[in-house]
C-alpha positions in Angstrom: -40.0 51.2 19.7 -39.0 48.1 18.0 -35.5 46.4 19.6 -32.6 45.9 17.0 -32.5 42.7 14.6 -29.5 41.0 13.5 -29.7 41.5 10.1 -28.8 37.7 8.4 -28.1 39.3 4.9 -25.0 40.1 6.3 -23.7 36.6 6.6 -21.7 34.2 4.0 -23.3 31.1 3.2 -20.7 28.5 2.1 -22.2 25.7 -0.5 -22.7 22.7 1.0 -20.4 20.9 -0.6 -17.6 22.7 1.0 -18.4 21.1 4.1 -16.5 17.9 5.8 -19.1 15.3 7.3 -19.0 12.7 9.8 -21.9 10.4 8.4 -22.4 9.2 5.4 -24.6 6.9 3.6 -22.1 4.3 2.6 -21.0 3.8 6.5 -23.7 4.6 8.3 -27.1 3.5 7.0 -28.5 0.6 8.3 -28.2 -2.2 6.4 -31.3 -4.2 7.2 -30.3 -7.8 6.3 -28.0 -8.1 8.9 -28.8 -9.8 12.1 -29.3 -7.5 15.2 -27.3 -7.5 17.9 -27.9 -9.5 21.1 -30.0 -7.7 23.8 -30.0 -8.0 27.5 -32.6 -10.0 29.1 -34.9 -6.7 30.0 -34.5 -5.1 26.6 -35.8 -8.6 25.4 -39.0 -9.1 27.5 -39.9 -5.2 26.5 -39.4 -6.1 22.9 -41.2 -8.7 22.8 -44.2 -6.9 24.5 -43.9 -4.6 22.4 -44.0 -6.3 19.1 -47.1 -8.2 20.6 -48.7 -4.5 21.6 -48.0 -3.3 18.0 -49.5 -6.9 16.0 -52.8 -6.2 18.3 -53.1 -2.3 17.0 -52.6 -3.0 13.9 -55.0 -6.0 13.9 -57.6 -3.7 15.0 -56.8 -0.8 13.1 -55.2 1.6 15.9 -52.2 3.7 15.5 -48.6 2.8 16.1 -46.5 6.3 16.1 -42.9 6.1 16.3 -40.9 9.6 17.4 -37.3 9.9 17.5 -35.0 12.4 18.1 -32.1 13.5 15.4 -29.5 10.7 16.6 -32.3 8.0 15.2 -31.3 10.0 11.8 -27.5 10.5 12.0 -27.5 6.7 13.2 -28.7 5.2 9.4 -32.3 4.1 11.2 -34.1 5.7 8.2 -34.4 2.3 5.9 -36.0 0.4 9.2 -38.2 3.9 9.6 -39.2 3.3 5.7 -39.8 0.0 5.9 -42.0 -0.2 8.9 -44.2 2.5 7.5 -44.3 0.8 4.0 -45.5 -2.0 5.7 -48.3 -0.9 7.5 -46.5 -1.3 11.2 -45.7 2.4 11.6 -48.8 4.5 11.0 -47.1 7.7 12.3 -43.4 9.0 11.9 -42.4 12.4 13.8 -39.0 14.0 14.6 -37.6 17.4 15.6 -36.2 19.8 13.5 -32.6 18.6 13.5 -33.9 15.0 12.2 -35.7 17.2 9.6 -32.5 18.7 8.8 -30.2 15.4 8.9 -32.7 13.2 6.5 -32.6 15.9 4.0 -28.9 16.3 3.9 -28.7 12.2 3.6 -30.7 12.3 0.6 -29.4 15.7 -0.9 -25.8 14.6 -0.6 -25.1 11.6 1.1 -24.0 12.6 4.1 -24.4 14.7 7.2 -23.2 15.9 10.5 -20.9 18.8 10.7 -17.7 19.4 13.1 -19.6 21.9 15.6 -16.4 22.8 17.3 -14.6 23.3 14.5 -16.7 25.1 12.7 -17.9 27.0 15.1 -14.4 28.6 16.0 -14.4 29.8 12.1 -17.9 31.3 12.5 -19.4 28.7 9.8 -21.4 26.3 11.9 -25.0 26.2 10.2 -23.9 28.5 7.6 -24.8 26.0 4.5 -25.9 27.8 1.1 -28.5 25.0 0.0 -29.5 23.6 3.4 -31.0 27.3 4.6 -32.1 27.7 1.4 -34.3 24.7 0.2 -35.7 23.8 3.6 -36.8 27.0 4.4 -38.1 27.3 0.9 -39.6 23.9 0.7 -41.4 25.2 3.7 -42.7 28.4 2.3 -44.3 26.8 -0.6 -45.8 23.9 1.4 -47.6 26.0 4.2 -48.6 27.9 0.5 -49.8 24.3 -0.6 -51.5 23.4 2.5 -49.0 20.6 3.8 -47.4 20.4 7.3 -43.8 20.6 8.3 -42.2 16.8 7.2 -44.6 16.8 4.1 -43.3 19.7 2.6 -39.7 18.3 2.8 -40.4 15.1 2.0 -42.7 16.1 -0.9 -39.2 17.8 -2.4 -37.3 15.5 -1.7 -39.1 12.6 -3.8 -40.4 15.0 -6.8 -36.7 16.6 -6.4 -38.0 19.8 -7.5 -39.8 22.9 -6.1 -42.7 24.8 -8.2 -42.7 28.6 -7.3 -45.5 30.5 -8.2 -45.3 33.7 -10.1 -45.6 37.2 -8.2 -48.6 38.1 -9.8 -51.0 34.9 -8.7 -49.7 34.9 -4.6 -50.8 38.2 -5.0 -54.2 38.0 -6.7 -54.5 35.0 -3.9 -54.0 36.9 -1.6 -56.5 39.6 -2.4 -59.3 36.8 -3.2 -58.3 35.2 -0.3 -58.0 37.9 2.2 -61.7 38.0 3.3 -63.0 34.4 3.7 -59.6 32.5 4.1 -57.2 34.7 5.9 -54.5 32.1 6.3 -54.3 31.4 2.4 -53.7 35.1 2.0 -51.4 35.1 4.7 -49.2 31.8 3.8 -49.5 33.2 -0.4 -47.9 36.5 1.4 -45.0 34.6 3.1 -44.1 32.6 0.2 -43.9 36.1 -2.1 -41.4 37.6 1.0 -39.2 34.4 0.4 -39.5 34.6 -3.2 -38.9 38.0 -3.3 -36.2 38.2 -0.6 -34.4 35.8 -2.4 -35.0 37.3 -5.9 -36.3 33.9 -7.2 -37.7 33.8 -11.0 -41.0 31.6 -10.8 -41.4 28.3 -12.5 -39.9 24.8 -11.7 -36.4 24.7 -9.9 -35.1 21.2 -10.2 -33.1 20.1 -6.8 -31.8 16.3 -7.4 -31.7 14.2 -4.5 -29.6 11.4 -5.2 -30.1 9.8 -2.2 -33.5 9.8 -1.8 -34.1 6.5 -0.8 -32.2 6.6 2.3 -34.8 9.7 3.2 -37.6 8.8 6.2 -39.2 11.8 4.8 -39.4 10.5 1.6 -40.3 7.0 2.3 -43.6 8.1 4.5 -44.5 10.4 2.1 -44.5 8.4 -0.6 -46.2 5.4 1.6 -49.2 7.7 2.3 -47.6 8.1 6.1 -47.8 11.2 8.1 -43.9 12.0 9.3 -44.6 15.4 11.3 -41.6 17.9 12.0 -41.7 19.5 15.7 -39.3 22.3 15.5 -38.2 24.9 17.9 -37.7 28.7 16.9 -34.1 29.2 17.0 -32.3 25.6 17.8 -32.2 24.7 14.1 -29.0 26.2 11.6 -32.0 26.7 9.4 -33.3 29.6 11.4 -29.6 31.2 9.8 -30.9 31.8 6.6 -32.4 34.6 5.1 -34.5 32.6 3.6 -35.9 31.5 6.7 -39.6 33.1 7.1 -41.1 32.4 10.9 -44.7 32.6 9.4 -44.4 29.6 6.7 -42.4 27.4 9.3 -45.1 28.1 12.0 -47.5 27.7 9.6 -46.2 24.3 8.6 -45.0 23.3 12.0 -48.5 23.8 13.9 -50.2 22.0 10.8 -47.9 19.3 12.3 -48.6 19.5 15.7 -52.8 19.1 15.1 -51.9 16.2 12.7 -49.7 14.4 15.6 -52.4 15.2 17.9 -54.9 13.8 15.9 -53.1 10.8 15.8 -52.8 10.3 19.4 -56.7 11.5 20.0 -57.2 7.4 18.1 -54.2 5.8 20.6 -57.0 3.8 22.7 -55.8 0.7 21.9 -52.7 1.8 19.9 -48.8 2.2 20.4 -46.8 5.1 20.9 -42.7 4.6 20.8 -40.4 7.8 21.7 -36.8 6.6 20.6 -34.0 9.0 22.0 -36.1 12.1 22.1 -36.2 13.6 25.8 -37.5 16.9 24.8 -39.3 16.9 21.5 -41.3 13.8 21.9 -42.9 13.7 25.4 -43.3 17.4 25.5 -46.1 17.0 22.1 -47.4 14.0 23.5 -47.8 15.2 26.7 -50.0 18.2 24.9 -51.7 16.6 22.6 -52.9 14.0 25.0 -54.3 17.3 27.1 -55.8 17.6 24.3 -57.4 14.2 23.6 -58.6 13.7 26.7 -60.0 17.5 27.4 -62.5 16.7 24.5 -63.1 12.5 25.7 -64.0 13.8 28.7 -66.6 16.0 27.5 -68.9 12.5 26.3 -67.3 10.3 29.4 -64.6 8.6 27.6 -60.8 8.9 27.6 -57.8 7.4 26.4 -56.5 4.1 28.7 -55.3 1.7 27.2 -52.2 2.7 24.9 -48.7 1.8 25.5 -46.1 4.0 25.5 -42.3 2.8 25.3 -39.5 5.2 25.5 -35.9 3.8 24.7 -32.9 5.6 25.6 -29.3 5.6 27.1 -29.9 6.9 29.9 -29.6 4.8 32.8 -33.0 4.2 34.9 -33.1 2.0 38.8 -36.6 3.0 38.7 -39.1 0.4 37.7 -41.5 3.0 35.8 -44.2 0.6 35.9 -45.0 1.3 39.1 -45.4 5.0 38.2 -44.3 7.9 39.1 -40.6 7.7 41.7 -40.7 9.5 45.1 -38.9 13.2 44.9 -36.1 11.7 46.9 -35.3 9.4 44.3 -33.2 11.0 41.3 -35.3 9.2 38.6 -37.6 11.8 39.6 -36.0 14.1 37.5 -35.4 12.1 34.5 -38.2 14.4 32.8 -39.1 12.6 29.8 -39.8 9.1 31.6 -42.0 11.4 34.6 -43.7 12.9 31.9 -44.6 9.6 30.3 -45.6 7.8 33.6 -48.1 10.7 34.0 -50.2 10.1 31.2 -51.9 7.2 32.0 -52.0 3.5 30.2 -48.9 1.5 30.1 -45.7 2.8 30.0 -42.2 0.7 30.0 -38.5 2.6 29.7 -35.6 0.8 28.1 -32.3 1.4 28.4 -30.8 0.6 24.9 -29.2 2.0 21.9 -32.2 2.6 19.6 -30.2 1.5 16.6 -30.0 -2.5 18.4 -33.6 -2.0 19.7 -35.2 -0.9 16.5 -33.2 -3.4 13.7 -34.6 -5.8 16.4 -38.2 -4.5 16.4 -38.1 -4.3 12.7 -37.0 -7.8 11.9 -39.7 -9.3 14.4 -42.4 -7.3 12.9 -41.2 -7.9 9.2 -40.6 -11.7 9.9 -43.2 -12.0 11.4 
């Protein structure tokens, strides 16, 4: 017998608007003409090996793949994000769901970042009418469309508009589909729950963005430039809303996954940079280099010689070049840095606030 949902109908959606914010785009974006700050001497020598590590992938035609957690987001790092992938230095953007969430609200309204405490005592916290609602739509109708997680959002976000398909084709899809292409019927089946769970009319619904250049999302779509969303069921306020449907965001989200994999399956040679993500980022690339070198092995090849640098605030004695620390040593259990170490190629930590290292990284690679 099937255990007892919580039934999400039952809870009030407040619009957006209503909301206070602690970022906004006016004081919080990064303003890329300004100088960056000073680094210390070890933040220096890795940035400088790193900007020499990127100029030779991209002079041979290997990836560079920047992840980053949400902070990289609420930070204003999304007009170095676009303009590293407009300019052909970033061939790969990927976040987790909350940066999902956070570049969307930038461009939707200008600003992001609830009061958790706050509105969590009043038992709104995630409760956001248009948030839940045009994510997980946006969603829907991509997995429908065939594109991943971050395309579907960023795909709304620079048409500002969704098109939702009348009843009667998702079903006739889904019939035609059902025998030869199981997962079109399937995705044209969660997109009619949504539609119809929401008692949405079909046709064009306009949502303006007004902030739309200040999107990463955006940006890399419009540049051509995979950006991948890596959610988890459950940790996102997006999972709140009825509108949420587990089979488009899987659908969406593991379309991701295999297009960040098949990225890092082409890092020989290439650059991988994980910017304040200690969960999201090594955990995929620790997979999807499984992955890569489960089928390299098969013809006698593998992945060696990518570089992987992770920057964070947490501190590190450990000299992570040398690999992996003994068990006695507590860097042993800083997990995404172990996890890095493990995986073969070069691999140098940072300690640094990502919003220094990256206006840093950015103004070396765009002044070359």
């Amino acid at each position: 017998m099937p255990h007892p949902q919580f039934d999400r109908s039952r809870l009030v959606m407040k619009p957006l608007a209503a909301r206070a914010n602690k970022r906004t785009v006016a004081r919080h974006m990064i303003d890329l003409r300004i100088e960056p700050a000073p680094l210390s001497p070890a933040t220096e020598a890795a940035l400088a090996e790193t900007v020499a590590r990127i100029r030779r992938a991209r002079e041979t035609s290997r990836p560079v793949m920047l992840a980053f957690g949400a902070h990289a987001i609420k930070n204003g790092l999304a007009p170095a994000l676009i303009a590293l992938a407009q300019r052909g230095w970033a061939t790969h953007l990927a976040t987790n769901g909350a940066g999902v969430i956070h570049d969307w609200e930038f461009a939707f309204q200008g600003a992001t970042s609830e009061d958790v405490r706050a509105n969590m005592a009043r038992g709104e916290f995630g409760a956001w009418r248009e948030t839940g609602l045009y994510l997980n739509l946006a969603l829907a109708v991509g997995a429908y469309e065939g594109k991943g997680y971050g395309e579907s959002i960023g795909a709304m976000i620079a048409c500002e508009r969704l098109a939702l398909p009348p009843p009667d084709e998702l079903e006739n899809t889904a019939r035609a589909c059902l025998r030869d292409d199981p997962e079109r019927a399937a995705a044209a089946l969660d997109l009619l729950a949504v539609l119809r769970r929401m008692s949405l009319p079909p046709g064009e619904l306009a949502i303006p963005h007004p902030f739309k250049q200040y999107s990463a999302q955006a940006g890399a779509w419009a540049a051509g430039v995979p950006f991948t969303g890596h959610p988890m069921i459950g940790c996102d306020i997006i999972y709140e809303h009825p509108a949420n449907h587990g089979g488009a965001l899987g659908r969406a989200a593991l379309r991701d996954f295999l297009t960040f994999a098949e990225g890092v399956s082409r890092l020989d040679g290439g650059v991988y940079l994980s910017l304040g993500s200690a969960v999201m980022s090594p955990m995929i690339f620790e997979k999807a280099m499984a992955m890569t070198q489960n089928v390299a092995r098969q013809s006698g090849g593998g992945l060696t010689d990518h570089f992987v640098l992770a920057v964070d605030l947490t501190p590190s004695r450990w000299d992570w070049s040398r690999g992996e620390p003994p068990e006695d040593n507590p860097d042993y259990y800083l997990r995404f840095n172990k996890t890095f170490s493990r995986l073969g190629g070069a691999f140098r930590y940072v300690q640094s606030d990502h919003r220094d290292f990256v206006l840093a990284l950015t103004h070396r690679l765009l002044r070359g």
